[in-house]
N, C-alpha and C positions, 0 to 999 in steps of 0.2 A: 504494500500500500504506500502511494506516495504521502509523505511528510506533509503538514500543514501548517505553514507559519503563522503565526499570530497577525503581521503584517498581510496576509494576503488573503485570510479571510477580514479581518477587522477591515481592511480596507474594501473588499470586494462582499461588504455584505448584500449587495444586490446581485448579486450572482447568485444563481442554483449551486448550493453543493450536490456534488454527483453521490451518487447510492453507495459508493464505496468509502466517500468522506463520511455519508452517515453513518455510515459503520465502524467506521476509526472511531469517529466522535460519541458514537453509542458508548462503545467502547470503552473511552477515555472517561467521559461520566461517569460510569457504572464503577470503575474503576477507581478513581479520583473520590467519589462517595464511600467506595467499601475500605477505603483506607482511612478516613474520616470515623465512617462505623467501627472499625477493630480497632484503630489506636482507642477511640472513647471508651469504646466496650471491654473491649478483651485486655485490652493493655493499660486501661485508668490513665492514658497521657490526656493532659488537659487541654480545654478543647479549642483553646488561641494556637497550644503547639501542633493539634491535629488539623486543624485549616490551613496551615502554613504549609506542613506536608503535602496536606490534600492536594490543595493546589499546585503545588509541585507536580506529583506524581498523575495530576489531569492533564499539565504542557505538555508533562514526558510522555503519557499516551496517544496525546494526539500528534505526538511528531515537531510541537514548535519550539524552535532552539529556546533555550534553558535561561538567557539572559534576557529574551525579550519575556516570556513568560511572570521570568520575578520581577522586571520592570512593570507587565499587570497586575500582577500582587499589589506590587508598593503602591501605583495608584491607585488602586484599587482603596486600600485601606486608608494611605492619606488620605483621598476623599470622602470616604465614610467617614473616617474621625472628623475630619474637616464642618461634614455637612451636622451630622449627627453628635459628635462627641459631648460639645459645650453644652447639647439642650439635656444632656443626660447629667453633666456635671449639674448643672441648673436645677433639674429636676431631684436629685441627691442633696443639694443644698434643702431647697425646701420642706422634702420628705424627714429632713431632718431638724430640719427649728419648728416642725410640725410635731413631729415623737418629744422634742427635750423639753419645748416649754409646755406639755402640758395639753396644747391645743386637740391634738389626737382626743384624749383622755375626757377634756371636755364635751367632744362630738359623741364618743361614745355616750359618756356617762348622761349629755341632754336627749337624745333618743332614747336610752333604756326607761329612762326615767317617764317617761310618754306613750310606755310599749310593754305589754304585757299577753298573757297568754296566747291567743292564737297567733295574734301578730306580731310576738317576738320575732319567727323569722327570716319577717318582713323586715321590721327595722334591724336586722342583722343583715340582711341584703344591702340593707340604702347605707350601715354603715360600712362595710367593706366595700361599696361604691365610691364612696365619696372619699373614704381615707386613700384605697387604693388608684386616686387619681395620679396624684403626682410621685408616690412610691411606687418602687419595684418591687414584684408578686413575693418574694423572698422575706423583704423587709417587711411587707403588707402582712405576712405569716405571722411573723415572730411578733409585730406588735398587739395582731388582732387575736391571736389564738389563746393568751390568758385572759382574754376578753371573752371571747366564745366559752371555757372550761370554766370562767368565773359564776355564767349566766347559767349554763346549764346547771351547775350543782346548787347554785342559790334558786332556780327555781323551779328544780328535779323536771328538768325539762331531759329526753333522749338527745345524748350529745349529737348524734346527726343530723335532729330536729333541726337545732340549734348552729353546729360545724355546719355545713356543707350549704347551706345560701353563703356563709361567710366566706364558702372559701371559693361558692360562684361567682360572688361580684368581684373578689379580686382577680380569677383567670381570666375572665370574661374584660376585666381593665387593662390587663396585660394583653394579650393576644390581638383586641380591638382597636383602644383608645388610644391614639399619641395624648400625649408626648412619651409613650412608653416605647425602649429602644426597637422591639420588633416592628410595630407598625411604621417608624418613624426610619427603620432600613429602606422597608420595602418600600414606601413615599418617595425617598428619593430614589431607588433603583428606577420605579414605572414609570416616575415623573408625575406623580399624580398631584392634585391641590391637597394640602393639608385642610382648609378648612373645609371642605365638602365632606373630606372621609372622615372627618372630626364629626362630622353633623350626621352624616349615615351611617357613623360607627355608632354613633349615640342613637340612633333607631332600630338598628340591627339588635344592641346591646340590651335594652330592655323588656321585649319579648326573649330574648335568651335566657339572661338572668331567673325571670320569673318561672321559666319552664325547671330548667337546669338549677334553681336554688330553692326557694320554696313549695314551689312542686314534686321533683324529684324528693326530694328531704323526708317528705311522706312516705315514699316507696322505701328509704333508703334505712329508714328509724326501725321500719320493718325488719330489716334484712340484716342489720346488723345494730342492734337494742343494746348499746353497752351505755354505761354511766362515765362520767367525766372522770379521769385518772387524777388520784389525788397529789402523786408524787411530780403531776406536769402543771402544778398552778401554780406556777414561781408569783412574786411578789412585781407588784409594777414597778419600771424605772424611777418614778417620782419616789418610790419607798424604799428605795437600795441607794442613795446617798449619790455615790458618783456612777451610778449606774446608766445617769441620762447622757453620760459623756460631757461633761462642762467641767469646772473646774472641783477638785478635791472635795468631795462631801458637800457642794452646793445643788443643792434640790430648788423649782422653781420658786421663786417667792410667792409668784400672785400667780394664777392661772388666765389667758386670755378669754375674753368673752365668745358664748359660741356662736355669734352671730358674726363677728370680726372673722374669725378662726374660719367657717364657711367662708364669707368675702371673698379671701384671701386664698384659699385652696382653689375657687371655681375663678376666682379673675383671668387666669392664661386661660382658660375652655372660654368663656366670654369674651375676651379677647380673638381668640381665633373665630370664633363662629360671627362674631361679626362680621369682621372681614370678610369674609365666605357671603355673609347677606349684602354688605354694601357692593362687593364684588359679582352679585346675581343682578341687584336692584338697578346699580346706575353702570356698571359695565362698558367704562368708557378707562382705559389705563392711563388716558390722562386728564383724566377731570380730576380739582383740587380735592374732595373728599375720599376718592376712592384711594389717592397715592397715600395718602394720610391714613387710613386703615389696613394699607399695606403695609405700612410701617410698623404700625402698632401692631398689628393683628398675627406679624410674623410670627414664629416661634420661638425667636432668639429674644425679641424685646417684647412677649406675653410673658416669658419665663422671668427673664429677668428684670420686671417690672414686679412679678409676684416674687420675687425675692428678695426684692428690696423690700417692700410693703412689709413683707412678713418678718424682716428687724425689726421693725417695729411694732406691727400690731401682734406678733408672735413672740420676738426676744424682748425686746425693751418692757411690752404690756407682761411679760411673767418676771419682767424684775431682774432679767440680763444685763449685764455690765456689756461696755465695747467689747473688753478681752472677751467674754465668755461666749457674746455673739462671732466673734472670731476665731475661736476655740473649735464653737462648735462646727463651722461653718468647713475648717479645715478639717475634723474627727468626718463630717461629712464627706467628703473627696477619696480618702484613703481605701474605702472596698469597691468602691468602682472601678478600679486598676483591673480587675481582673473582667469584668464586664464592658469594658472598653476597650480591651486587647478582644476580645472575643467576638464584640461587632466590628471590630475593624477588620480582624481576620476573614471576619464574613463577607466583608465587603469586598477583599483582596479577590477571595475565593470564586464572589460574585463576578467581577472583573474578568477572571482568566478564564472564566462558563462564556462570556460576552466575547471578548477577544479571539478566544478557539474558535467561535463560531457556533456552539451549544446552541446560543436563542437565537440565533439565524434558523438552525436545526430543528429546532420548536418549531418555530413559525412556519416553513415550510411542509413540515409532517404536516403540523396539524389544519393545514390547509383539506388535507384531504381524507381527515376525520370527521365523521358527525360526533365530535366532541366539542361542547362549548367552549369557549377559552378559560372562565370563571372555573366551572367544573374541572377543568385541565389543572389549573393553576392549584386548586384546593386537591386534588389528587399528589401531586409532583408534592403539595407538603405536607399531607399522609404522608409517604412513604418515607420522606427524608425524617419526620417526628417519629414514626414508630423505628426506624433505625440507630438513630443519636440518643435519641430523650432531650430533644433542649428543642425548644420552640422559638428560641431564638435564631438557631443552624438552620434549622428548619424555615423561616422565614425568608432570611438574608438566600441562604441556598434556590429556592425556588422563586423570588423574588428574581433573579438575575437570571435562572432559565427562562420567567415568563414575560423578561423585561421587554421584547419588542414585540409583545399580542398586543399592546397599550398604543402602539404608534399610530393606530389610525382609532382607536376609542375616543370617545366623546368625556367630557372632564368626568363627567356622574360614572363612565361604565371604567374608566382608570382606575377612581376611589372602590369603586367593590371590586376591582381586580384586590387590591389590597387587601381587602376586608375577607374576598375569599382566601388569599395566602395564609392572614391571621387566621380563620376557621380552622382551614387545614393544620395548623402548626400545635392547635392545642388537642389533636385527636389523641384519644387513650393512650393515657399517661402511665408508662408501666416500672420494669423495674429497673431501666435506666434512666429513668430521670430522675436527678436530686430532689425535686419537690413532690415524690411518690414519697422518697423516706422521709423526707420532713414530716410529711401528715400524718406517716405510720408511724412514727415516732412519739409527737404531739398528744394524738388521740389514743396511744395505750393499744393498736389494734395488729394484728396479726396480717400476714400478706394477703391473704387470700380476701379479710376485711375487708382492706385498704383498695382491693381490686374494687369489692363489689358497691363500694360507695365513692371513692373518690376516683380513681380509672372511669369509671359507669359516667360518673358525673362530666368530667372532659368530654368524652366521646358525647353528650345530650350536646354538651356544649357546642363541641364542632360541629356536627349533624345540621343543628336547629340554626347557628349560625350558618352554615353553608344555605342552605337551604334558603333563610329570608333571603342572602344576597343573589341569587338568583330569581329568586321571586321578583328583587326590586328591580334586577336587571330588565324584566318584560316591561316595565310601567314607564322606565326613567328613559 
């Protein structure tokens, strides 16, 4: 089989690759992915050092010399970082003087307070909604789960009753919603508007949730009736001294009010969705108001407008010093290191699928599938999620095989490309993915448990989400 230079398809993406390229290039894929799969899996290397191989060993099967290849790594990933890196630092900032001062604790604790028997959870949906905006599903975990194990035993409610809406609005935030890093890959790989898929991810998400959280929850209480684990209801941050990460045994003074504390969490979503409407309304790129919502409505200056606010109505209003907002602000940045090596590697990885010629290969196949492209798009991240376990891999990777079905989509049918990626990414969660152990761990439950309510639970997720975004596809 003749070689394929990265030069000579990236440049000649208008050109038919002949039946023998797709078969190198098949090849290289399947290839390039199974080594991605076995370092994760079989070999526990972590998953920035197994995209960087990956990638590697997709150039090397497709034949393109080895120095142009890492040259699509490198941009590949500086661009990612580039585009996406700061909104995720941003978003880590806030998710963080959200947990220290208190604010978190407040949202909970004004919903519980309002919320009782049947519709406990209900208002455990809308709190792991609204908390898991601007944090990452991991950190959404740790904060919200002695929240859920507190509720349940205080009001002998079946922890699945009670877990599992909390731990739908957080997947369903992740997978969906930017500014979270998977959707906010896949935005930039398709080219799509962020505030459209901001506005469709938010209509997609709330039929989801309700199926996949308080619905399911009922099936699920059934299937697996354990009581809250006594030994997993550690004490909250504000009650372990320096637990909130600020300075040496200072706990927040004063708690922010939870009307401020809301504000402040949904200003960047209000922020982008504007934009998005004044961008539908007056639709002129250069009339004075629309540039002016473009500015603001970005996601660099929504994020960092609510991060600045939130020094104040979040650190300052719980009685933070400058140092301590500075403190925390740097404690903030330090575990992102590893999730920003990860999306950039994805991004690299995305890159050298574009450059080989990969979504050229796409696009041309599935020219002559009766496969939708949406359908296509959530399948290709099926398979790469039940392979890796990370919904992130899974994004960024199928995001960049289905980057040029979008070239000729209309902006509405671009943002549900994205939205199906995210679906596809959160399918059955098993026992490679870290956030399978997290919950088994959490809730005291054995594996088989952990399948039958929280794996069950993902799959409602992706399904019901796949599913609207194609429904919306007929109407938009």
């Amino acid at each position: 089989m003749t070689s394929l230079s990265v030069e000579t398809l990236a440049a000649g993406a208008a050109e038919p690759i002949t039946s023998a390229g797709h078969a190198q290039l098949g090849i290289a894929v399947l290839a390039g992915i199974a080594v991605i799969v076995l370092l994760i899996t079989k070999f526990k290397v972590h998953a920035f050092l197994a995209l960087t191989i990956g990638s590697l060993a997709l150039g090397a099967f497709a034949g393109a010399p080895l120095d142009k290849v890492i040259t699509s790594f490198t941009n590949g990933l500086g661009s990612t970082v580039a585009g996406v890196g700061v909104l995720i630092a941003l978003g880590a900032i806030l998710g963080k003087l959200l947990a220290d001062s208190g604010g978190a604790d407040k949202i909970v604790d004004t919903i519980l307070a309002r919320a009782g028997g049947r519709s406990m959870p209900w208002a455990m949906v809308l709190i792991a909604s609204v908390i898991g905006l601007p944090l990452f599903f991991e950190v959404g975990i740790v904060l919200l789960i002695p929240v859920v194990l507190m509720v349940a035993k205080r009001g002998n409610y079946s922890l699945m009753r009670i877990g599992i809406p909390a731990l739908a609005g957080l997947s369903v935030m992740h997978g969906l919603i930017p500014p979270h890093p998977g959707p906010l890959v896949a935005i930039d790989a398709v080219g799509a508007n962020l505030g459209v898929t901001l506005a469709l991810g938010v209509l997609v998400a709330i039929p989801t949730v309700i199926i996949a959280g308080p619905l399911f929850s009922k099936v699920a209480a059934r299937w697996v009736d354990i009581p809250a684990p006594e030994k997993m209801i550690p004490r909250r941050p504000s009650e372990e001294g320096d637990g909130t990460g600020g300075e040496p045994g200072a706990a927040a003074v004063r708690v922010p009010s939870f009307g401020a504390t809301i504000a402040t969490v949904l200003l960047p979503v209000f922020l982008m969705l504007a934009k998005a409407l004044v961008d539908i309304v007056v639709d002129d790129p250069e009339h004075t108001v629309q540039r002016v919502f473009d500015v603001i409505g970005s996601p660099l200056i929504a994020l960092l407008a609510a991060v600045l606010v939130a020094m104040f109505t979040l650190g300052r209003a719980a009685g933070f010093t400058r140092g301590r907002i500075t403190a925390t602000v740097e404690k903030s940045l330090a575990p992102i290191a590893g999730i920003l090596l990860i999306v950039g590697a994805g991004g690299g990885f995305k890159q050298t699928l574009i450059d080989s010629g990969v979504g050229q290969m796409v696009l041309q196949i599935s020219q002559d599938w009766a496969i939708p492209a949406l359908l296509l798009a959530w399948l290709i991240a099926v398979v790469i999620r039940l392979a890796t376990g990370s919904a992130t891999v899974a994004t960024v990777s199928a995001a960049g095989l289905v980057a040029p079905l979008a070239a000729d989509m209309t902006t509405a049918h671009a943002a549900l490309l994205v939205l199906a990626i995210g679906a596809g990414s959160l399918f059955f969660s098993h026992v490679n993915d870290a956030g399978f152990w997290l919950v088994k761990e959490y809730f005291g439950m054995n594996v088989g448990q952990t399948v039958k309510t929280w794996s069950v639970m993902e799959t409602i997720i992706s399904v019901v989400a796949g599913a609207l975004v194609l429904l919306l596809s007929l109407v938009l």
